[in-house]
N, C-alpha and C positions, 0 to 999 in steps of 0.2 A: 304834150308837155313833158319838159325832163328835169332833171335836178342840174342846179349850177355851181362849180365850185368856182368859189371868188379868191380873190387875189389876198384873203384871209389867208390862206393856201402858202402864201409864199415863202420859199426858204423853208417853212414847216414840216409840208412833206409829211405828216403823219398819216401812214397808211389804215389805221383801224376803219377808215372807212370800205378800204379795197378787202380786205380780211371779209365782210356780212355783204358785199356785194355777190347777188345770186347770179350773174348774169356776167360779169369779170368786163362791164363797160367804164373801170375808172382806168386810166390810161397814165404814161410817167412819160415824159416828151426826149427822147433820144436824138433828134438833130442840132445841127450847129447855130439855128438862128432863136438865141436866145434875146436877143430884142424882141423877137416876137410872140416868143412862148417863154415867156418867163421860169424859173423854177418853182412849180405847183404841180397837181393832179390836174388831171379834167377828166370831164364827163362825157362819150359820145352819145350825144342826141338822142342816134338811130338807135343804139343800143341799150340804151337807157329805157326798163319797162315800168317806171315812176314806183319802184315799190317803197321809196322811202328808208329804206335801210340804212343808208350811208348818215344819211343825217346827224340822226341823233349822236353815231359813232364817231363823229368828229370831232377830237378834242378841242379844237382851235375854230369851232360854231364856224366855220367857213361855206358850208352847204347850204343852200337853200333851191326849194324847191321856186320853179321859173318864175312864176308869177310873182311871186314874193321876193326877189333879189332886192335889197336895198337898193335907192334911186345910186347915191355914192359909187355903187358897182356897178349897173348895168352896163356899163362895156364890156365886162364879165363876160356876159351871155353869149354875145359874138362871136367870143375868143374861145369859150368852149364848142361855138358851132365851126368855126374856123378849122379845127385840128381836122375834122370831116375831112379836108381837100390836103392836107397833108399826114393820111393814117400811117403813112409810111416810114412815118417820123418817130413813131410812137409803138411802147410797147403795155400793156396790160401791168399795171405796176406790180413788183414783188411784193410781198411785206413783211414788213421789220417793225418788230415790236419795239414801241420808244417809251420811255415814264412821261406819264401825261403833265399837258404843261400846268402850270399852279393860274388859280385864278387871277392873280393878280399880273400872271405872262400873256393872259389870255386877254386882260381887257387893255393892257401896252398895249398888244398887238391891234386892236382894234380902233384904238386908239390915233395909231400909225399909220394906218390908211383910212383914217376919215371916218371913221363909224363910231359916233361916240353918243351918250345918252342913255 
């Protein structure tokens, strides 16, 4: 099982997940095919050893652990497995300390892709 970061993610970009990652498997997508890799993190599978760190550290609740992906997202999961066949693409994100977004940025966003309740 690995942790999945969903298309909460987008445009976001907020690294304090990558920052408590013990293992530097959250990835920032560097190729051209942005239809396919949106602008978000992802998580490699393989390198992912579930310790749950990123989670909580996520301002923008986009993480969730596999099993638990909202139904809304499950194409998620594929697309964080997907990056696998193209690592090449991808580097270990940097990170950049942002002010966290206010609650009421937080449930827009969720809002916005479908995650509401």
């Amino acid at each position: 099982m690995t942790y999945i970061i969903t298309r909460l993610c987008r445009d976001c970009v907020d690294t304090a997940c990558v920052a408590v990652c013990p293992v530097d498997c959250i990835y920032a997508y560097q190729g051209s095919d942005h239809e396919t890799f949106p602008n978000q993190l992802y998580i490699h599978p393989d390198e992912c050893i579930d310790c749950g760190a990123c989670e909580p550290e996520c301002p923008w609740q986009a993480i969730f652990e596999e099993a638990a992906v909202p139904d809304v997202f499950k194409e998620d999961t594929p697309l964080n497995y997907l990056m696998m066949e193209h690592k090449d693409d991808f580097i270990v994100s940097p990170t950049e300390k942002k002010p966290p977004p206010t609650a009421e940025e937080v449930e827009a966003n969720k809002h916005k892709w479908g995650l509401t309740g």
